[in-house]
Each structure stands twice: as structure tokens, then as C-alpha cells.
C-alpha positions as CSV (number, residue, x, y, z in Angstrom):
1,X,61.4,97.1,95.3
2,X,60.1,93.9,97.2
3,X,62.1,91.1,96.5
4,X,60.3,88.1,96.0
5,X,60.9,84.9,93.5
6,X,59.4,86.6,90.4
7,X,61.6,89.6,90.9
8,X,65.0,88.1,91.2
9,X,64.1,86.3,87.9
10,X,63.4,90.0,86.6
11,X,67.0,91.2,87.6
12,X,68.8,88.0,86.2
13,X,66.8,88.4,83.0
14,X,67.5,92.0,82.9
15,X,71.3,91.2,83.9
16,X,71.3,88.5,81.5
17,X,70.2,90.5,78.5
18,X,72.2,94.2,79.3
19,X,75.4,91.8,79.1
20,X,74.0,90.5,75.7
21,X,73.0,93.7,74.5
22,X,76.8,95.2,75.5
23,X,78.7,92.4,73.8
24,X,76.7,93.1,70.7
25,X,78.1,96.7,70.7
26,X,81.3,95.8,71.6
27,X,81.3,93.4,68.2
28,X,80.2,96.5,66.6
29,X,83.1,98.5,67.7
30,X,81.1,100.8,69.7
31,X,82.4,103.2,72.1
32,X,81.9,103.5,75.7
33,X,78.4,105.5,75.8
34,X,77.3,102.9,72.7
35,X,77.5,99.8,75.2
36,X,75.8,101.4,77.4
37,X,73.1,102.5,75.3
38,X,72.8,99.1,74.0
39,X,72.9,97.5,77.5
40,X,69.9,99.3,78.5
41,X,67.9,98.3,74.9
42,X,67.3,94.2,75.2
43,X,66.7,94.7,78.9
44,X,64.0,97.3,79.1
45,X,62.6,97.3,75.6
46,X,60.1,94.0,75.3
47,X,59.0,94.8,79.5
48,X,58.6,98.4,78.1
49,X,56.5,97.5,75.2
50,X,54.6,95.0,77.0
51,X,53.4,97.2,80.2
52,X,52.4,100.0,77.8
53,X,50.1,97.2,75.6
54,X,48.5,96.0,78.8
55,X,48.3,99.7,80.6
56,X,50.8,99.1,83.9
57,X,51.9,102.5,83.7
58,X,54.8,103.9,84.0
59,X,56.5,101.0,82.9
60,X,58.3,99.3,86.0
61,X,61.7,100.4,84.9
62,X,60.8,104.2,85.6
63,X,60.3,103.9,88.9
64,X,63.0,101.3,89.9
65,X,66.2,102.1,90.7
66,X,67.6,98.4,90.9
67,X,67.2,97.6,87.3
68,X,69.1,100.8,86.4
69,X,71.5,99.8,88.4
70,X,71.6,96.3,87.4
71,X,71.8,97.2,83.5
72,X,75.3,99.8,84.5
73,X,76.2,96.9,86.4
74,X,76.4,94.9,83.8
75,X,77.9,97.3,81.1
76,X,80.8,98.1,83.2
77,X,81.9,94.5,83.6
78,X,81.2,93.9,79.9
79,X,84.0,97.1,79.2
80,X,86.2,96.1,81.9
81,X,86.3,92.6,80.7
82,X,85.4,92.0,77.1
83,X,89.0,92.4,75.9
84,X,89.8,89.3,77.8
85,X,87.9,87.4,75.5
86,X,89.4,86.4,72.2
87,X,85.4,85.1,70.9
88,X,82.6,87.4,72.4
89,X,80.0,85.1,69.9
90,X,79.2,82.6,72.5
91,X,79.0,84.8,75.7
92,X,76.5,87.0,73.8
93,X,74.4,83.7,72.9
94,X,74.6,82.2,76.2
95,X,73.2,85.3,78.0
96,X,71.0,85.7,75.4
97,X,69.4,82.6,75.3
98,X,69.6,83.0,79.4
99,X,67.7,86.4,79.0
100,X,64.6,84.8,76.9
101,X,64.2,81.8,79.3
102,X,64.2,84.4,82.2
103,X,62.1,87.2,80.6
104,X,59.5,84.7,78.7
105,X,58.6,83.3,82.5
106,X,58.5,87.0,83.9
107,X,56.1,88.0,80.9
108,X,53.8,85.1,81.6
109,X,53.4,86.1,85.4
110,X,52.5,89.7,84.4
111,X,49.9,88.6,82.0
112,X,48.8,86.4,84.8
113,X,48.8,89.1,87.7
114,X,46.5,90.9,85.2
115,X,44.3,88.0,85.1
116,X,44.9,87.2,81.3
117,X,43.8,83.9,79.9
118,X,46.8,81.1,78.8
119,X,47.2,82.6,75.3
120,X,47.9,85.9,76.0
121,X,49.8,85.1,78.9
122,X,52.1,83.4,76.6
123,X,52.4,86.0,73.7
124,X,53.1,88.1,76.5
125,X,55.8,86.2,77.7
126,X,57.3,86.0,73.9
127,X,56.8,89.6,73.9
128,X,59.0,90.4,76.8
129,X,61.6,87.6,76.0
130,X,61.8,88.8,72.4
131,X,61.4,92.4,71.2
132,X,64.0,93.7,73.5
133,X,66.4,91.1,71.3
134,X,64.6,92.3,68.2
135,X,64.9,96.4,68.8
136,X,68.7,95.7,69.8
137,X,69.2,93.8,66.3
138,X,67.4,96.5,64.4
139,X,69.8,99.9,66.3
140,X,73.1,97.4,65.1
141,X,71.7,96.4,62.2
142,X,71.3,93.2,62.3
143,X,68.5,91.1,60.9
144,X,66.6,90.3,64.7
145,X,66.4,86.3,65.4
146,X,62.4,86.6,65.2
147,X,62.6,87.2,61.7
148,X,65.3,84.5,60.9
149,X,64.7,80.8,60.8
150,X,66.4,80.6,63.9
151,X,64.7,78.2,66.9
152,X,63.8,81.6,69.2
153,X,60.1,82.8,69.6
154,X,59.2,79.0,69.1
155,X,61.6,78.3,72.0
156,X,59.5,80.6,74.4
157,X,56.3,79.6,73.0
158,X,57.2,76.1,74.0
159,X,57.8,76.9,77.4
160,X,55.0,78.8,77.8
161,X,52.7,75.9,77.0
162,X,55.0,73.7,79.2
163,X,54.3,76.3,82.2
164,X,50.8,76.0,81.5
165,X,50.7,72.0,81.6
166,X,52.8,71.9,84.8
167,X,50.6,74.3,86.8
168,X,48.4,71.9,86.8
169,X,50.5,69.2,88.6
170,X,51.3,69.8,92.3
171,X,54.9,71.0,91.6
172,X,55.3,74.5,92.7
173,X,55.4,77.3,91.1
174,X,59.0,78.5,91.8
175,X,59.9,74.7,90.2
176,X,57.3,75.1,87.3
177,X,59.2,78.4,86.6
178,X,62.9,77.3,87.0
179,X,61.9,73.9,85.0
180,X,60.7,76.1,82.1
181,X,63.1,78.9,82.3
182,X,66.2,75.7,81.8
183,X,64.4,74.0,79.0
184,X,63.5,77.7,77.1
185,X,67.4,78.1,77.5
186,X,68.3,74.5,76.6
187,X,65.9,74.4,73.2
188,X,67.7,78.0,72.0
189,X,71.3,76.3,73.0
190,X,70.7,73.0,71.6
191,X,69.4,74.8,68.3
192,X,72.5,76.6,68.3
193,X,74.7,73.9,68.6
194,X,73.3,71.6,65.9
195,X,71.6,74.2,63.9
196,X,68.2,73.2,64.2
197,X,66.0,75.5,61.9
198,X,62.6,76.4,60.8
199,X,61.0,75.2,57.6
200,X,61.4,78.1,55.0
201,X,58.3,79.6,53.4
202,X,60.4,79.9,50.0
203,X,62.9,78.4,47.9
């Protein structure tokens, strides 16, 4: 694997959402292989589903042993280290919400490298900061953010348009990138901690 700016924002993402994914079994009362299982789920699923839309095949997981590692990595410190804290809640929303800034960014540069226009480049980027999140939820039985009123997809969506706008400034693109990647992190935060919603469609 060549390591390169866009990359290391790959493993952080992917670090970022196996140690989301693993606190969410561990809240389930999972056993070991269960973590595991659901380590590997946020962090490969939206890049999965994404490459196979757009034809990059085999999907870059399959042929990198890095993010395999990265994902154990990241499972085995959760096990090791989850019963030390009392309230796993906000470490699983932190990384989270660290995981779609990361991810949204990496989606956009695919869709990019592909020579996609602005638009898809950004559902793209949703894509890959989201489903992973949203195929997690389903295995645990949760009802996925995307489908809740929750400040999530809207919070990548806004950073993708904000990459868009700053590429055409002189700021580079590894600023452009880490500028959006804090403020995808800080709207999903910020919603969380004064429980900023979406307008419902009923009543």
C-alpha cells in the first residue's frame, strides 16, 4: 500500500469506525468473535458498497492487508479496554462521528479519481461515511442514524459542498480536506450535544 495523505485518512477513518462498530457490540453484550465481526462492518461496508457501484474491483479491502490489520487492531484494544469504561455511549459517538468526517472526505476523492462531477462525488462521500454506520445498526438492531432525525447524512453533505467551495481557493488540498473532515465531526458533535434535529415529515 502507498502511503500518501488520502490513505492515512483511510486507516484513521477505518480505525475510527472498527472502534465504533466494537463498542456497539460490546453494548450489546456480544462475545469476543461478535466485536470482531462488528469491528470489520462500519469500516468496510459503505467503501465496499461504494467501489462495487462505481466498478473498482475487488474492493480495496481484499487486497490490503493494512486495513485488516488496522480493523483487529482496533477490536482488540476495544476488548482489552472497554471494561474500563463505566459509559461506552460517548466513545462510540466520538469515533463515530470521527469515522464519517474521515470517510465522507475519502469518498469524495474516489469519486474524484474517477473523474465524477461534484454531485456524485458527494453522494459518494455520504455513501462511504454512512452505510457502513447504517449496516452496523441494522446486524444490532438498531434503527441506523440515516433513517432518524438525527443531524448525520446532512452533516457530510455539508462538508462535501464546503470541499467543493474551498477547492476553489488557493488553500491546499490536504487543508481543504482536514478543514472539512473537523467541521463534518464538529456539526454531528455539536448536534449531539444540544440535540439539533431534523424537521419531521409527520405529526
Amino acid at each position: 500500500m502507498e502511503f500518501n495523505f488520502l490513505s492515512t485518512i483511510d486507516l484513521l477513518g477505518t480505525f475510527a469506525f472498527a472502534v465504533s462498530g466494537a463498542f456497539a457490540a460490546i453494548e450489546k453484550k456480544l462475545d469476543p468473535f461478535g466485536v470482531i465481526i462488528l469491528a470489520f462492518i462500519p469500516s468496510i461496508g459503505g467503501g465496499s458498497i461504494r467501489d462495487i457501484l462505481i466498478g473498482d474491483l475487488p474492493v480495496a479491502w481484499l487486497s490490503n492487508n493494512i486495513t485488516i490489520a488496522v480493523i483487529l487492531l482496533a477490536a482488540v484494544s476495544v476488548l482489552l479496554f472497554a471494561s474500563r469504561l463505566k459509559k461506552m455511549e460517548p466513545v462510540l459517538t466520538v469515533f463515530d462521528a470521527l469515522g464519517l468526517g474521515l470517510f465522507t472526505l475519502v469518498g469524495i476523492e474516489k469519486g474524484l479519481l474517477w473523474g465524477y462531477p461534484p454531485g456524485i462525488c458527494i453522494s459518494l462521500g455520504v455513501m462511504t461515511g454512512c452505510f457502513g454506520g447504517v449496516i452496523r445498526d441494522v446486524v444490532l438492531n438498531n434503527v441506523p442514524y440515516l433513517f432518524r432525525k438525527e443531524i448525520y447524512a446532512s452533516a457530510a453533505i455539508l462538508g462535501g459542498i464546503l470541499y467543493f467551495l474551498l477547492k476553489n481557493t488557493t488553500l491546499s488540498i490536504e487543508l481543504i480536506n482536514i478543514f472539512c473532515i473537523l467541521v463534518i465531526f464538529s456539526i454531528r458533535m455539536l448536534a449531539l450535544r444540544y440535540r439539533w434535529k431534523l424537521p419531521a415529515t409527520y405529526r
